[in-house]
N, CA, C and O of each residue as an XYZ file, in Angstrom:
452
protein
N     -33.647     33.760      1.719
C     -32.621     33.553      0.701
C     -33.085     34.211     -0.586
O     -34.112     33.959     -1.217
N     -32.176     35.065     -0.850
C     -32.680     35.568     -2.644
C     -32.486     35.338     -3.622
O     -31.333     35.660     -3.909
N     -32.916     34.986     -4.274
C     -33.065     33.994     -6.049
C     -31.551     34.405     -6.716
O     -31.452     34.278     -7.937
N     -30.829     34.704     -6.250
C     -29.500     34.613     -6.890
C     -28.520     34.023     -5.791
O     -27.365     33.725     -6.095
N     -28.895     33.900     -4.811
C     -28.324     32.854     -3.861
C     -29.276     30.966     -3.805
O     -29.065     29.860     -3.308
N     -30.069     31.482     -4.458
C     -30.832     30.205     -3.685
C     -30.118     29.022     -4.758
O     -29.588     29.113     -5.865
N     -30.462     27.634     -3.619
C     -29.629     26.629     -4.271
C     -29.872     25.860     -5.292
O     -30.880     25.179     -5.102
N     -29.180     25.620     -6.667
C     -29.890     24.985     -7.640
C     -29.469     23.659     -7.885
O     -29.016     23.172     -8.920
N     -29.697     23.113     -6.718
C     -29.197     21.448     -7.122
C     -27.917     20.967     -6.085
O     -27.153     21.728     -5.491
N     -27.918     19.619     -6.056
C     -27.023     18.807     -5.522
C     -25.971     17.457     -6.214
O     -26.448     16.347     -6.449
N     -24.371     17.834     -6.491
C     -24.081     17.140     -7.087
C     -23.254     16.004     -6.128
O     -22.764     16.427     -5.081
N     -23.113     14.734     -6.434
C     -22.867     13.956     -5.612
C     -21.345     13.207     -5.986
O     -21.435     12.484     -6.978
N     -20.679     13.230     -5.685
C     -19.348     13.089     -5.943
C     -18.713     11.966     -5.104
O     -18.787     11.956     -3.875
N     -17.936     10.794     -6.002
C     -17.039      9.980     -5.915
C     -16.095      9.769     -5.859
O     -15.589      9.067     -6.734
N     -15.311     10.281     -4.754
C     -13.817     10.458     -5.348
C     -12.762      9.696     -4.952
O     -13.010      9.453     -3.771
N     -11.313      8.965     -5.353
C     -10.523      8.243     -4.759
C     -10.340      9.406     -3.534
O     -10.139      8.818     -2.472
N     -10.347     10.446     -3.415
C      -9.925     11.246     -2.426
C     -10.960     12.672     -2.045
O     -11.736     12.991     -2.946
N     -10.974     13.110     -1.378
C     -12.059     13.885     -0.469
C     -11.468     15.206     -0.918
O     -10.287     15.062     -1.236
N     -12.025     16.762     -1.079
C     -12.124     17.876     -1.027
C     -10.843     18.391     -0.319
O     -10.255     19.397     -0.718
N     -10.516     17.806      0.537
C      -9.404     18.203      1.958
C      -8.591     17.600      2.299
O      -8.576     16.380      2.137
N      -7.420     18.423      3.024
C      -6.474     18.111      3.014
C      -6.476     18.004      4.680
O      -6.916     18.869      5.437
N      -5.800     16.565      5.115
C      -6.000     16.671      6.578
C      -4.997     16.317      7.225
O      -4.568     15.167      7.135
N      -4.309     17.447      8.172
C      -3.194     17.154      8.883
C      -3.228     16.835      9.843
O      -3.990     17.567     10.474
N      -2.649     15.786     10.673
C      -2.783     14.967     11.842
C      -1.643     15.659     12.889
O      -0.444     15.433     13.054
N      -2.409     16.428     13.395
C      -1.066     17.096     14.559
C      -0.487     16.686     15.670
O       0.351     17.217     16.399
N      -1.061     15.631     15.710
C      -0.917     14.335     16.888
C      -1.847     14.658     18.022
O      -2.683     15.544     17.849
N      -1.779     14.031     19.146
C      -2.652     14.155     20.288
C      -4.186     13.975     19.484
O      -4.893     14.899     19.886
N      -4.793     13.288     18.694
C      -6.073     13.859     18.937
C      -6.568     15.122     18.240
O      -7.653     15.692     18.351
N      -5.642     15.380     17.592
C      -5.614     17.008     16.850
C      -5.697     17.010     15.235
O      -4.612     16.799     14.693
N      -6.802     17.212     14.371
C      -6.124     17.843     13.323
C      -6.740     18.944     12.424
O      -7.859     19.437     12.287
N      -5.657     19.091     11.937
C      -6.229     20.448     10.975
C      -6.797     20.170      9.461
O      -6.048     19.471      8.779
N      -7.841     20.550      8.921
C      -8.882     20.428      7.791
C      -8.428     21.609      7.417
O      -8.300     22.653      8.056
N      -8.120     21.253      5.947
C      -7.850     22.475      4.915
C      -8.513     22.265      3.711
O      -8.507     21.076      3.390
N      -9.213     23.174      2.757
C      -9.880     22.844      1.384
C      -8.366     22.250      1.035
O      -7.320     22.648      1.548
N      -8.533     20.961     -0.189
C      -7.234     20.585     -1.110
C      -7.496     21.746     -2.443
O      -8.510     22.442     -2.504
N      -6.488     21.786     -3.365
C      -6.117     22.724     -4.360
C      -5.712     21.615     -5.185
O      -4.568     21.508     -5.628
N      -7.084     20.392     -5.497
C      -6.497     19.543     -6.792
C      -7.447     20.144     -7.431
O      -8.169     21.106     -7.171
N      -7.262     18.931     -8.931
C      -7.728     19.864     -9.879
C      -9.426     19.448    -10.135
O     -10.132     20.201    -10.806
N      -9.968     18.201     -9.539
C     -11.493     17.990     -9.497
C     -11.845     19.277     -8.508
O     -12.686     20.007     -9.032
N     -11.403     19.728     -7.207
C     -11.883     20.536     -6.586
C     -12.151     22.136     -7.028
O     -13.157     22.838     -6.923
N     -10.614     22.446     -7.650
C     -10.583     23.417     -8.058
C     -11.952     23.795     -9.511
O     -12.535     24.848     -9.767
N     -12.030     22.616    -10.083
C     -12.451     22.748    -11.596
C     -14.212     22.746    -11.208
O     -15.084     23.271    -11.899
N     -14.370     22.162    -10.192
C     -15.497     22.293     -9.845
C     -16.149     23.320     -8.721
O     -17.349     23.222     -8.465
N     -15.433     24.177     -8.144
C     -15.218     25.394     -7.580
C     -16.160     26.612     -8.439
O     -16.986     27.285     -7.822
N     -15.993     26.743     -9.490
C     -17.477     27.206     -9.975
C     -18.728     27.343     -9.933
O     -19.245     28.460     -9.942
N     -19.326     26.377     -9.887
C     -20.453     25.195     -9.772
C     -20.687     25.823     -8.360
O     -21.729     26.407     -8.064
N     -19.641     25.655     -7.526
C     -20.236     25.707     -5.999
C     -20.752     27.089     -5.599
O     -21.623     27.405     -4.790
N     -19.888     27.899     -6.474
C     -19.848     29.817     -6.132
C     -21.180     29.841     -7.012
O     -21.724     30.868     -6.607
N     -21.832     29.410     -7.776
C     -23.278     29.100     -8.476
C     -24.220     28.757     -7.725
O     -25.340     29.209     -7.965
N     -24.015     27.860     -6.608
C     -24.821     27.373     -5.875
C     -25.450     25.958     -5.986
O     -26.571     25.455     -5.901
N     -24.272     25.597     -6.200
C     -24.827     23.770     -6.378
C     -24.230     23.389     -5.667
O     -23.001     23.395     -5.735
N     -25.080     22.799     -4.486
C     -24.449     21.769     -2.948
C     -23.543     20.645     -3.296
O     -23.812     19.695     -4.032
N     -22.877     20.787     -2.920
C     -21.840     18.897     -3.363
C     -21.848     17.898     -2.022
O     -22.034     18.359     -0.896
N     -21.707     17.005     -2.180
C     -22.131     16.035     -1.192
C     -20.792     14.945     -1.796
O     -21.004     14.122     -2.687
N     -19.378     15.132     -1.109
C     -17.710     14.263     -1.068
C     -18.127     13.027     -0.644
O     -18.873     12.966      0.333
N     -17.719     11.877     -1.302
C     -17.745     10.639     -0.554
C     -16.171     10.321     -1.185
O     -15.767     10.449     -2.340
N     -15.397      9.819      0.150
C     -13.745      9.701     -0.900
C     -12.559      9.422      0.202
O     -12.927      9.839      1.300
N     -11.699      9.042      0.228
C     -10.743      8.242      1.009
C     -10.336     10.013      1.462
O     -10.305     10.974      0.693
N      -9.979      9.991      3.396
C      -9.060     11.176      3.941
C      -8.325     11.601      3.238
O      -8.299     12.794      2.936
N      -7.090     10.230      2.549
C      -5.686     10.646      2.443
C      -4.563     10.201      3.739
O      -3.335     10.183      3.822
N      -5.926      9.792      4.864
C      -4.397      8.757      5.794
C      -5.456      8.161      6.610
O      -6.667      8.366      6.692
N      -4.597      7.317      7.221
C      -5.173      5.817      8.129
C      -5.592      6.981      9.322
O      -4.920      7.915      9.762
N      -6.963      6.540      9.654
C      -7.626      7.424     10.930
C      -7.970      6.122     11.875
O      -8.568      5.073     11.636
N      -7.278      6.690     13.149
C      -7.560      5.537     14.444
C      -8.955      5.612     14.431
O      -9.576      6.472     13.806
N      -9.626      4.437     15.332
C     -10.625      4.093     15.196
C     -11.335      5.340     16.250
O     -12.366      5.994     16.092
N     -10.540      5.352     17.125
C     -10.824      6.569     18.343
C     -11.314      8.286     17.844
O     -12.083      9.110     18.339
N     -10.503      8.281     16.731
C     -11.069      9.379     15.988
C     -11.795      9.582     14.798
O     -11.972     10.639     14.192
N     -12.237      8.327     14.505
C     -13.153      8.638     13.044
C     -14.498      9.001     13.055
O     -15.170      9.523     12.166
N     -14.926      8.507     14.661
C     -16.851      9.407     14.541
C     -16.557     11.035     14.711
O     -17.500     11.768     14.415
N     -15.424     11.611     15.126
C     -15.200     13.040     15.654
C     -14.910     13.488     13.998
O     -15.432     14.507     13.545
N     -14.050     12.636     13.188
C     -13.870     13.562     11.965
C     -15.023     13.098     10.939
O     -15.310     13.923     10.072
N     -15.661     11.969     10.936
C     -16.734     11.610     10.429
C     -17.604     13.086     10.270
O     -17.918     13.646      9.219
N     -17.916     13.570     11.849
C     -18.839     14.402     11.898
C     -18.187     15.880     11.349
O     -18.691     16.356     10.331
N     -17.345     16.430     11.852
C     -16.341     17.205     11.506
C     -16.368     17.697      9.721
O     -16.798     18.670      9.101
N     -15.746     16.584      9.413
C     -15.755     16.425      7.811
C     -17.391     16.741      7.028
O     -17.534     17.155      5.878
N     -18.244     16.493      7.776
C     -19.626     16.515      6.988
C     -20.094     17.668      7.368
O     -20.778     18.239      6.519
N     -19.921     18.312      8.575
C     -20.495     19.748      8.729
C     -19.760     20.498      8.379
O     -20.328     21.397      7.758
N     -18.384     20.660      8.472
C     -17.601     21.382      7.668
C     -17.195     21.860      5.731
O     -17.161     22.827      4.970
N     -16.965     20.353      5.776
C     -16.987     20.316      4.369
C     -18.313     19.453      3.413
O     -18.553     19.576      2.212
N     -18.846     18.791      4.188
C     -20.171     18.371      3.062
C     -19.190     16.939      2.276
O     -19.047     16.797      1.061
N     -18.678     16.105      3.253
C     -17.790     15.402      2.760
C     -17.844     13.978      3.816
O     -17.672     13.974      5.035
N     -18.116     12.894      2.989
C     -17.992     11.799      3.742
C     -17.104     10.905      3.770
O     -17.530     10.018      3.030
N     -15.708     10.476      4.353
C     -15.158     10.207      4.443
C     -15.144      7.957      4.282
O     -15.658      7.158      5.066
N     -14.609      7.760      3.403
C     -14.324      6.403      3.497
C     -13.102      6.049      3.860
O     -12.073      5.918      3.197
N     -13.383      5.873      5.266
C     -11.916      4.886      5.932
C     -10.898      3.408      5.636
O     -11.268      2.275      5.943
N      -9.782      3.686      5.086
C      -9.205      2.632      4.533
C      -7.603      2.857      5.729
O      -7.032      3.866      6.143
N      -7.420      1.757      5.880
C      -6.097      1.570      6.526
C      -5.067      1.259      5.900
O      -5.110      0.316      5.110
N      -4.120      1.844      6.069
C      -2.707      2.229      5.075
C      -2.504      1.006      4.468
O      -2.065      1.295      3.355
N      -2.586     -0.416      4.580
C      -2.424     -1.214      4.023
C      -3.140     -1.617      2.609
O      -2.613     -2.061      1.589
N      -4.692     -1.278      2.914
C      -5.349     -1.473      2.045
C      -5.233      0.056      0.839
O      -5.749      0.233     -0.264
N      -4.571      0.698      1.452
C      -4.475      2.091      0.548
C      -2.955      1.537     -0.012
O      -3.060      1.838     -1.201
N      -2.331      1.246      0.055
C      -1.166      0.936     -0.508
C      -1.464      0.045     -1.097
O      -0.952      0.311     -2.185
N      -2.090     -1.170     -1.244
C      -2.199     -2.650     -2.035
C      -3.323     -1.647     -3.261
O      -3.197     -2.062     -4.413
N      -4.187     -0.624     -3.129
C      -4.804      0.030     -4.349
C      -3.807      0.977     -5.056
O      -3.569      0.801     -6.251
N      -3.278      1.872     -4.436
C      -2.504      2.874     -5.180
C      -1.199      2.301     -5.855
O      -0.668      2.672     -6.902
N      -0.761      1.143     -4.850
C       0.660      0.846     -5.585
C       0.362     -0.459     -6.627
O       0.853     -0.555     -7.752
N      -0.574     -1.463     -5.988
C      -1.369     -2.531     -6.875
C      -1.842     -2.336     -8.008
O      -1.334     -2.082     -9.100
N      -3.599     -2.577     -7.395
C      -4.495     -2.893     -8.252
C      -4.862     -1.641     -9.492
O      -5.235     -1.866    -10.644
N      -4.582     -0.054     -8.740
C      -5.175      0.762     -9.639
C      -3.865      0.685    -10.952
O      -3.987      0.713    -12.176
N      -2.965      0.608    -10.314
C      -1.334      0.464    -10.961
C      -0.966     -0.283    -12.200
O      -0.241      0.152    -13.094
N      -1.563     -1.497    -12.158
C      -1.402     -2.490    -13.274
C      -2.531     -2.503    -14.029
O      -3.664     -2.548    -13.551
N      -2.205     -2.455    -15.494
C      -2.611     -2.857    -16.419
C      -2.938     -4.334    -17.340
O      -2.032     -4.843    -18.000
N      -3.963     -4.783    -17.307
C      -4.338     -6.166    -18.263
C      -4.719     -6.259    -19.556
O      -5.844     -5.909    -19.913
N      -3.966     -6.660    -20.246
C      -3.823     -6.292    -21.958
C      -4.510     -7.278    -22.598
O      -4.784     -7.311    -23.798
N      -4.923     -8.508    -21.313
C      -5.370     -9.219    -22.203
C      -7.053     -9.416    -22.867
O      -7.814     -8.456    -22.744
N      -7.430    -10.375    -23.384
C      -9.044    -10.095    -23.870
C      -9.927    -10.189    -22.638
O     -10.863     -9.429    -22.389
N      -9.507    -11.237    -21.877
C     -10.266    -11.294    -20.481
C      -9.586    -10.969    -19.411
O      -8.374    -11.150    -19.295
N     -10.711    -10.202    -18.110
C      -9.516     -9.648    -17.017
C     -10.514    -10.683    -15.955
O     -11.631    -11.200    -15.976
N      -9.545    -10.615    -15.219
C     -10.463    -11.664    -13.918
C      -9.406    -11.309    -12.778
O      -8.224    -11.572    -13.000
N      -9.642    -10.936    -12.004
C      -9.517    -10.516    -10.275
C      -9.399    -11.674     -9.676
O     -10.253    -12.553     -9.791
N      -8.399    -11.790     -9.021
C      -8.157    -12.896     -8.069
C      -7.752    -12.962     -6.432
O      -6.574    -12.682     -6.209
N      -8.169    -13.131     -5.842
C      -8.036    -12.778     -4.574
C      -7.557    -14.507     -3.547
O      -7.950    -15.667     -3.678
N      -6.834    -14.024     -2.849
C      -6.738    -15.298     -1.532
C      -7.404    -14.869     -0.570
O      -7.504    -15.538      0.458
């Protein structure tokens, strides 16, 4: 490797959502595409520099249980991206819920059944 390729570092990334965009073609099938948001894009620099990124961040859809060690692995050799599995329910009670509402007041407290 030659000193203008070689790698200078590893940044580690949190994201509500992963690098990629993943289409479920049914059967057992899907297709992995880089996403074109704007953490990916903005940090797309950085990478053509040579700084490794290491995705930890929700697919973007409910993955059967049958297929999540295949895209588990998939997702990490491909994209350098680790996938946190949430089932549409619990992705809907965050996106439409909890991230959703606002508490104005002096104290916030979480309540759960």
């Amino acid at each position: 490797m030659s000193p203008s390729t070689a790698r200078k570092g590893r940044l580690i990334i949190v994201s509500n959502r992963l690098p990629v965009s993943i289409n479920d073609l049914s059967h057992d099938r899907f297709e992995l595409k880089a996403s074109s948001g704007g953490l990916v894009t903005g940090l797309r620099g950085l990478s053509n520099s040579g700084v490794d990124f290491l995705w930890f961040g929700w697919p973007g859809l409910e993955i059967a249980k049958k297929n999540a060690s295949f895209l588990r692995t998939k997702l990490l050799e491909e994209h350098n991206a680790i996938p946190v599995m949430l089932d549409q329910q619990t992705s809907d009670l965050y996106y439409s819920g909890f991230s959703s509402k606002q508490d104005t007041s002096s104290s916030t407290r979480l309540c759960t059944d």
